[in-house]
C-alpha positions in Angstrom: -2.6 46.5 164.2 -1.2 45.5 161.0 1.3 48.0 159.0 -0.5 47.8 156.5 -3.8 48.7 158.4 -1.6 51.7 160.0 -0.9 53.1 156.7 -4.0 53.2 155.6 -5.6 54.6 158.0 -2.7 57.7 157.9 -3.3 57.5 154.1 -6.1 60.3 152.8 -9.2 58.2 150.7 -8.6 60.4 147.8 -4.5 58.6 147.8 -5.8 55.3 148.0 -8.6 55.8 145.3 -6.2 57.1 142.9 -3.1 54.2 143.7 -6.4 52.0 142.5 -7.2 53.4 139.2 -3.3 53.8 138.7 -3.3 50.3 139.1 -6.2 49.7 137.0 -4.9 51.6 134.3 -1.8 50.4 134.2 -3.0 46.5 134.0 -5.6 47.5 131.5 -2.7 49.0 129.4 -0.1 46.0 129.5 -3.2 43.8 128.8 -3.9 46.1 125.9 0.0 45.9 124.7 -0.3 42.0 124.9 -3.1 41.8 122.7 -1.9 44.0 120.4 1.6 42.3 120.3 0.0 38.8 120.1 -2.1 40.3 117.2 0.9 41.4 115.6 2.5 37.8 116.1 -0.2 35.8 114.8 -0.2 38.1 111.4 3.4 38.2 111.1 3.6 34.1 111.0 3.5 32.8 107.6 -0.3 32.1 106.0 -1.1 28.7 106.4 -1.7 26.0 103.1 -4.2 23.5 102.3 -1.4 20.9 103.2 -1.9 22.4 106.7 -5.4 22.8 106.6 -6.8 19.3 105.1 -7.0 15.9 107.0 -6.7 12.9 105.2 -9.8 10.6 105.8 -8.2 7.3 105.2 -5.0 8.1 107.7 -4.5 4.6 110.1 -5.5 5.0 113.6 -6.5 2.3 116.3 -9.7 2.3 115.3 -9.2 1.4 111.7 -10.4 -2.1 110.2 -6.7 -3.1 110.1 -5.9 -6.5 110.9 -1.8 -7.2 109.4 0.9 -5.6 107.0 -1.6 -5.9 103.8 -4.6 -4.6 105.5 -2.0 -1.5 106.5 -1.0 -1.3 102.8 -4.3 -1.7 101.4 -5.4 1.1 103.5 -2.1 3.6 102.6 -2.9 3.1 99.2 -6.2 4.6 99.6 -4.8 7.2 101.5 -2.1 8.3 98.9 -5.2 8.0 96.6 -6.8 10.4 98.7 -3.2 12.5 98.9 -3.1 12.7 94.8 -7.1 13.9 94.6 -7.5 16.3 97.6 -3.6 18.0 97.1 -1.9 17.5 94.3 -4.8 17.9 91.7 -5.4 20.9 93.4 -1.9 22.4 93.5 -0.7 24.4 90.6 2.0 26.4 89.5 3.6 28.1 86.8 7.0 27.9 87.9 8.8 25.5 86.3 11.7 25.3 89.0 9.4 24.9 91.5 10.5 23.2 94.9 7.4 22.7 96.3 6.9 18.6 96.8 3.3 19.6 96.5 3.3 20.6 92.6 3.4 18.0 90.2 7.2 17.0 88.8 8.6 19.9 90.8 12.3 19.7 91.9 11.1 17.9 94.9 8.3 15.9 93.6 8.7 12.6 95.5 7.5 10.5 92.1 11.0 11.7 90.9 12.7 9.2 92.6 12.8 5.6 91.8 11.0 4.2 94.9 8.0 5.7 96.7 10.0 6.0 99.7 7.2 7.7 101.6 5.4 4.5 101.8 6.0 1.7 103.7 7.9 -1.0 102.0 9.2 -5.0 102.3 12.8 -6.4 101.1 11.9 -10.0 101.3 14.6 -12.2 100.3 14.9 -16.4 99.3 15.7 -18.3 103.0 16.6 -15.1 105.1 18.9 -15.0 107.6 17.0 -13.0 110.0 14.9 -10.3 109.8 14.4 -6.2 110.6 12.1 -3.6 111.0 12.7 -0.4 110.1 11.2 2.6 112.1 11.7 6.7 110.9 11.4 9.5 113.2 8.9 12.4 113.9 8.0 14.3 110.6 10.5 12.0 108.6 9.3 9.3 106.7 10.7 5.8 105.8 13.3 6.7 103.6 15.4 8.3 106.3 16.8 5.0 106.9 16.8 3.7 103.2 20.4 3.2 103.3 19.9 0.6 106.1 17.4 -1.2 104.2 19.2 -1.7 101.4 22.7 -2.9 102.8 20.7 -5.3 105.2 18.7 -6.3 102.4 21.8 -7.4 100.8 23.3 -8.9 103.5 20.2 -11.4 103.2 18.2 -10.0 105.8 14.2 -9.5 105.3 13.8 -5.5 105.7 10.4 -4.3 106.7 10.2 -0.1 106.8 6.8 1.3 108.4 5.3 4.8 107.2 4.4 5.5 111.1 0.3 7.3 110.8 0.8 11.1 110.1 3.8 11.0 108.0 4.7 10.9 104.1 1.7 12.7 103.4 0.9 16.4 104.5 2.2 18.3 107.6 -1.8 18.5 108.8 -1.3 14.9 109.3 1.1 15.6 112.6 -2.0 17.6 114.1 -3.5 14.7 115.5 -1.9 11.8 115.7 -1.6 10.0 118.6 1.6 8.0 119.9 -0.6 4.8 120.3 -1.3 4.8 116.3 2.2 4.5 115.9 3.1 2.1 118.4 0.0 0.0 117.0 1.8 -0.2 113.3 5.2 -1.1 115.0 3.3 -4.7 116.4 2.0 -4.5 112.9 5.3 -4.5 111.4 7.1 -7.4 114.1 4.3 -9.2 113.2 4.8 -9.2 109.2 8.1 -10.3 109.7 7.4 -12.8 112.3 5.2 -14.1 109.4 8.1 -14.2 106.9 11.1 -15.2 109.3 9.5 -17.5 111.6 12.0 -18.5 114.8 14.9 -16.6 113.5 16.1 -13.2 115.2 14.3 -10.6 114.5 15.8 -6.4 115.1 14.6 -3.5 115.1 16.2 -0.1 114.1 14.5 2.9 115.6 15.8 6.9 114.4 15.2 9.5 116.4 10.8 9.1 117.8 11.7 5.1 116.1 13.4 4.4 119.2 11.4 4.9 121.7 8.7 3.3 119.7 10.9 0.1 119.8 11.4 0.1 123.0 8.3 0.8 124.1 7.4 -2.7 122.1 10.5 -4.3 123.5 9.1 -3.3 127.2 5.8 -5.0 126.3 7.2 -8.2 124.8 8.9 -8.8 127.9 5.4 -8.9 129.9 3.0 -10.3 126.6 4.4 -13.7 125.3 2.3 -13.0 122.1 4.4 -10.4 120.9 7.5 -11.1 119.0 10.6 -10.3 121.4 13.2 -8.8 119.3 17.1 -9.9 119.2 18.3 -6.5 119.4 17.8 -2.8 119.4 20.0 -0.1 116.9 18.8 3.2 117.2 20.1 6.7 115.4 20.3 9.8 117.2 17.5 8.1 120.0 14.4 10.7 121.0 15.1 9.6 124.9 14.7 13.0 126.0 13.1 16.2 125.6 13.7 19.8 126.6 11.8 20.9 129.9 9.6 23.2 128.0 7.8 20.3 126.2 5.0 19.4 128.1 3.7 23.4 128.5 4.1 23.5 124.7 0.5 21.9 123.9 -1.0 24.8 125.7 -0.2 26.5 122.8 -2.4 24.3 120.2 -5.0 24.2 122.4 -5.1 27.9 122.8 -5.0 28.3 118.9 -8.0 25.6 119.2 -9.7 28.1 121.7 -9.6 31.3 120.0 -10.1 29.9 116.0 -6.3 30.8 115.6 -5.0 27.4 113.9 -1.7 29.0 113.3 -1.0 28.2 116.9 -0.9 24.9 116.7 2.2 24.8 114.6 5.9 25.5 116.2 7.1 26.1 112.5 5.7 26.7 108.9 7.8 26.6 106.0 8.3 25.6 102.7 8.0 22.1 102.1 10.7 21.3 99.9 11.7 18.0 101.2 10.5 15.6 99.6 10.6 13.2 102.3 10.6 15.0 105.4 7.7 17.7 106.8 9.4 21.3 107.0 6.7 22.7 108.9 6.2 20.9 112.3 3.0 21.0 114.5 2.9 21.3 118.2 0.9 18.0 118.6 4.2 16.5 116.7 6.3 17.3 119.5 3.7 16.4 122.6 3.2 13.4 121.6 7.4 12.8 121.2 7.5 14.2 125.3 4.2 11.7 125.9 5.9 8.2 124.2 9.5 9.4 126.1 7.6 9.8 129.2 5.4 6.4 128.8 8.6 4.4 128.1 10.2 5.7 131.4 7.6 4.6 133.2 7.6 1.5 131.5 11.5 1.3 132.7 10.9 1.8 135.8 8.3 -0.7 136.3 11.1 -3.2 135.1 13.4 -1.7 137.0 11.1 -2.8 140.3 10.0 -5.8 138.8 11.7 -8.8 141.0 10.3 -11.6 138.7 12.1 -10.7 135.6 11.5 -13.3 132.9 14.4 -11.9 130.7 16.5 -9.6 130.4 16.3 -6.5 127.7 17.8 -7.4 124.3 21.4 -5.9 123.7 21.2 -2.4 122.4 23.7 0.0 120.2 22.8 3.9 119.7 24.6 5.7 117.5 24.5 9.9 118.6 26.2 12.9 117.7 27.5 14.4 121.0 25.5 18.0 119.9 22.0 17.6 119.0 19.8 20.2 118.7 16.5 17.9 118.3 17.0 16.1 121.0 18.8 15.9 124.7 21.5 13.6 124.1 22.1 13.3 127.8 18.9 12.0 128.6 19.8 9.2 126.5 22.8 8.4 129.1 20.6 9.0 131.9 17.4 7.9 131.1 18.7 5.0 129.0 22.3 3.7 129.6 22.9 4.1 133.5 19.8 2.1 134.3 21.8 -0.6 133.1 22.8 -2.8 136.5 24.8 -5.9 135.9 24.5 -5.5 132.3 27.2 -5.4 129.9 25.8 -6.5 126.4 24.8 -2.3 125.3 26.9 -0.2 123.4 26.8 4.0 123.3 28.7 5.2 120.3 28.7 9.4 120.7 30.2 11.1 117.7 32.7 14.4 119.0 32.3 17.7 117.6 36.0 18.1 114.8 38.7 19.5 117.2 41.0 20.7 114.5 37.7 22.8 113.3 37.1 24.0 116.8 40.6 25.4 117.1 39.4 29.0 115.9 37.4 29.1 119.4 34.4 29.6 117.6 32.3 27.2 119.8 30.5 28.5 122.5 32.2 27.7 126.0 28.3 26.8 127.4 28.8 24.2 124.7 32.6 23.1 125.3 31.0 22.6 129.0 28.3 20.9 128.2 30.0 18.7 125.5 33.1 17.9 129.0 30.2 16.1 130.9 29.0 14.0 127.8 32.7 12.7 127.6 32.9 11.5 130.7 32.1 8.2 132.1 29.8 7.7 135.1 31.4 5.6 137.5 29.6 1.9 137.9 29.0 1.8 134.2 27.5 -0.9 132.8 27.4 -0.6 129.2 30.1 0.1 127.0 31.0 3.9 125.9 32.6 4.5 122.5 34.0 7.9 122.1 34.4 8.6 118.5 36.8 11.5 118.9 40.4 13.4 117.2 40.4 15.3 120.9 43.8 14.0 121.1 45.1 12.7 117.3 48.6 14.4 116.5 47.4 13.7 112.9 43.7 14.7 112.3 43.0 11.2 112.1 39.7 10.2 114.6 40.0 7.6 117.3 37.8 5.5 119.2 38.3 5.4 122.8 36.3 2.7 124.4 35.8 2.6 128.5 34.2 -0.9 129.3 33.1 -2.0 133.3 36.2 -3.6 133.2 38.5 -1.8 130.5 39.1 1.8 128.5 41.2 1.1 125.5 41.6 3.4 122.2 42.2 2.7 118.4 42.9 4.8 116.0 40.7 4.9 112.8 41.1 5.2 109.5 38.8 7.9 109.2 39.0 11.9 108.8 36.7 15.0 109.6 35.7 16.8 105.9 37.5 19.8 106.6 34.5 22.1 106.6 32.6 20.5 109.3 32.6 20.9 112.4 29.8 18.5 114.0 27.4 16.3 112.7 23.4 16.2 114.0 20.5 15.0 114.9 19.5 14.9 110.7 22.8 13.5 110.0 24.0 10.2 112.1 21.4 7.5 109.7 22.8 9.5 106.3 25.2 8.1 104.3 27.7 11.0 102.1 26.2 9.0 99.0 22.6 9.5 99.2 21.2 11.2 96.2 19.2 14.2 98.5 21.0 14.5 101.8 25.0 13.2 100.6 27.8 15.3 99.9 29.4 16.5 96.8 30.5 12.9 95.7 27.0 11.4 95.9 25.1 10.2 92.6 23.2 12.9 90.7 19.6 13.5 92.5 16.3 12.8 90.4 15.3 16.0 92.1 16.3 18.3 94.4 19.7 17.9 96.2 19.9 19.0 99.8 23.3 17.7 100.8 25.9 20.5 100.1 23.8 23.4 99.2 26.0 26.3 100.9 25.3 29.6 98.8 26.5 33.1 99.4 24.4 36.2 99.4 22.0 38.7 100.9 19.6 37.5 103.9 15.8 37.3 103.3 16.2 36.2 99.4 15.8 32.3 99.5 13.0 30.3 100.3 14.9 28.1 102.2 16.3 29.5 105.5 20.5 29.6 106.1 19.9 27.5 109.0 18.4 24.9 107.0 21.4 25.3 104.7 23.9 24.8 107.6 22.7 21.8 109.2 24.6 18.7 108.5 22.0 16.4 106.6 24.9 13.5 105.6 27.2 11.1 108.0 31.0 11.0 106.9 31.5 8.2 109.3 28.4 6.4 107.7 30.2 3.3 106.5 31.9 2.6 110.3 28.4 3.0 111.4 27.3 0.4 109.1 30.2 -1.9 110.1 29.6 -1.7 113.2 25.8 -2.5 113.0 26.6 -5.4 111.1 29.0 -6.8 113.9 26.1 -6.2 116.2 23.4 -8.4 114.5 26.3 -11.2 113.7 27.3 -10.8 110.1 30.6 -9.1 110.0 
């Protein structure tokens, strides 16, 4: 006889009856508490607009009648068309200091500026010398990487920038898109310039979500002789990785989809004063970052066990800040960099936090931890490391210590932290400090709104725009070494 079994049977029927309802009760009560609390949640999250609520009809998807680059075009116009009649005619306001991108010659109206950088675009240029496609990341939109574009472009390079579907628009347009319509406009894009260039090389530059998109392409073209195989790969602050929680975080949308709660299927809704970038983010935005990261890993290791390799994988250079809180900038090591075996043509150029900042100890010692590993150097390495770093400078200046298969030699660089900062981000790395909405102090006066250096002092619960948002670091002070050293990669410095 069980224990259980003997303490029943010693236990009166009236005991056990009322250790049932007990029981009862108390799961009917905490079920009670977490409807009520969940109630409360859902009210307390901000009302939702109609740039969250509408869906654009004439949004690209792989079932649209698109054939090349001008069908694509042809199509966005109709959808910016569709932008103007179904938002912006009907968004009003009396403010005239408005920051809402959705009102009419607001502050950050994106007509302000003196390209519609929410589109996608073409550089072309008389006998170029090669060409490159430009690809933004999740809720961004092309002009994230318009400093690129135009250096390259005068560098005599034939620029292509893609507005991937979902983006440039309205927030409602991350609900639903799928990872395959945006891998179906970068073939579009390789092949416009395939067009243009003919046999000459061909890049891609991928930010953030842009790179896994490129390599995903990259991982195809080495199995489909039709597609285009690119000369090499840059990427900015690469989307390699994601946090463990990702793929549970759909559940969410789909439980908002379940019980008519819509608000659930957004991880954040906020003013959208950017007028090239999505404050508010939806949860689809996100799954389908975890779904294309987990597709190209697959991808890799198919090639990994592939014995009848036609070619190898073109040489590739990321550019990351060594704390990123968009992305997991390990899994770019380890998902990425040590699969390389025999390979020595990649380069992984990590950006340090400022040391000379980081002497007040205000940095978390998780972080200083963390941030030990990511220096390191896994033995067998087959890719070059470049440590951008003053962990050791006697004079504030930064150094770059590089650890080859072979070698680990350091340089210093003329090149200084901004005494205020004390890492760069995810936002920052593509950014140069003379962009007109993300730069610093010294950058050209903004058309519109200027998001660069706005630190303000006062009480909490007053702005529109959160202090985080305020604190992040939107602009690269290293930007020009970046660009130098992107221009060695492709062969023209």
């Amino acid at each position: 006889m069980s224990i259980i079994q003997s303490v029943l049977i010693k236990l009166p029927l009236w005991s056990v009856r009322k250790a049932l309802r007990l029981m009862i009760l108390a799961f009917l009560g905490s079920l009670l508490i977490g409807i009520v609390v969940f109630i409360l949640y859902i009210k307390s999250l901000p009302e939702l607009a109609v740039w969250h609520t509408t869906i654009l009809k004439n949004e690209f998807n792989t079932d649209s009648d698109v054939k090349d680059f001008d069908d694509y075009v042809a199509l966005e116009k109709r959808l910016f068309d569709e932008l103007d009649r179904e938002i912006y005619d009907k968004t009003v306001s009396n403010n005239d200091r408005s920051i809402n991108r959705y009102i009419r010659n607001s502050f950050s109206d994106p007509k302000r500026w003196d390209k519609e950088w929410n589109k996608s675009f073409e550089l072309p240029v008389n006998n170029p010398k090669m060409g490159i496609l430009l690809l933004h990341g999740m809720s961004d939109s092309p002009y994230s990487l318009r400093a690129q574009a135009e250096y390259l472009h005068k560098q005599g390079i034939w620029v292509v920038g893609m507005r991937l579907p979902g983006h440039g628009t309205i927030p409602s347009g991350l609900r639903d898109v799928k990872w395959q319509d945006m891998a179906a406009v970068v073939k579009i894009g390789m092949e416009r310039l395939t067009q243009k260039v003919g046999d000459k090389p061909i890049h891609m530059m991928g930010y953030s979500t842009g790179a896994p998109l490129a390599l995903n392409y990259t991982l195809l073209a080495l199995e489909d002789s039709t597609l285009t195989f690119p000369s090499g790969l840059i990427f900015y602050s690469p989307a390699l990785g994601v946090t463990k929680a990702a793929p549970f975080a759909i559940w969410q949308s789909r439980l908002g989809n379940l019980l008519g709660l819509p608000k659930l299927e957004w991880n954040s809704i906020t003013p959208e004063y950017d007028p090239f970038k999505y404050g508010s983010f939806a949860v689809n935005a996100g799954d389908q970052v975890y779904l294309v990261c987990n597709e190209v890993q697959k991808q890799l290791d198919a090639y990994a066990k592939n014995t009848k390799i036609k070619k190898p994988l073109p040489p590739i250079i990321s550019f990351a800040s060594i704390v990123d809180s968009t992305v997991v900038v390990k899994d770019t090591v380890d998902h990425l960099y040590k699969r390389f075996k025999g390979e020595n043509n990649h380069t992984l150029v990590l950006f340090d936090i400022n040391h000379k900042f980081t002497s007040h100890s205000l940095v978390k010692d998780s972080v200083h931890t963390a941030l030990n590993k990511l220096r390191e150097v896994p033995e067998d390495t087959h890719y070059r490391f470049d440590l951008i770093s003053d962990i050791n400078s006697t004079d504030g200046s930064v150094m770059q210590f590089t650890t080859d298969r072979e070698y680990a030699t350091s340089k210093k660089l003329d090149l200084y932290w901004p005494k205020e900062l004390y890492s760069l981000s995810h936002l920052a790395m593509p950014i140069s400090a003379k962009d007109p909405l993300y730069g610093g102090e010294d950058a050209p006066k903004s058309p519109g709104i200027q998001l660069g250096h706005l630190v303000v002092y006062g009480e909490t619960s007053v702005l529109e725009i959160s202090g985080t948002s305020l604190l992040r670091q939107r602009w690269n002070p290293f930007h020009d070494y970046t660009k130098q050293r992107v221009l060695e990669f492709i062969g023209l410095e």
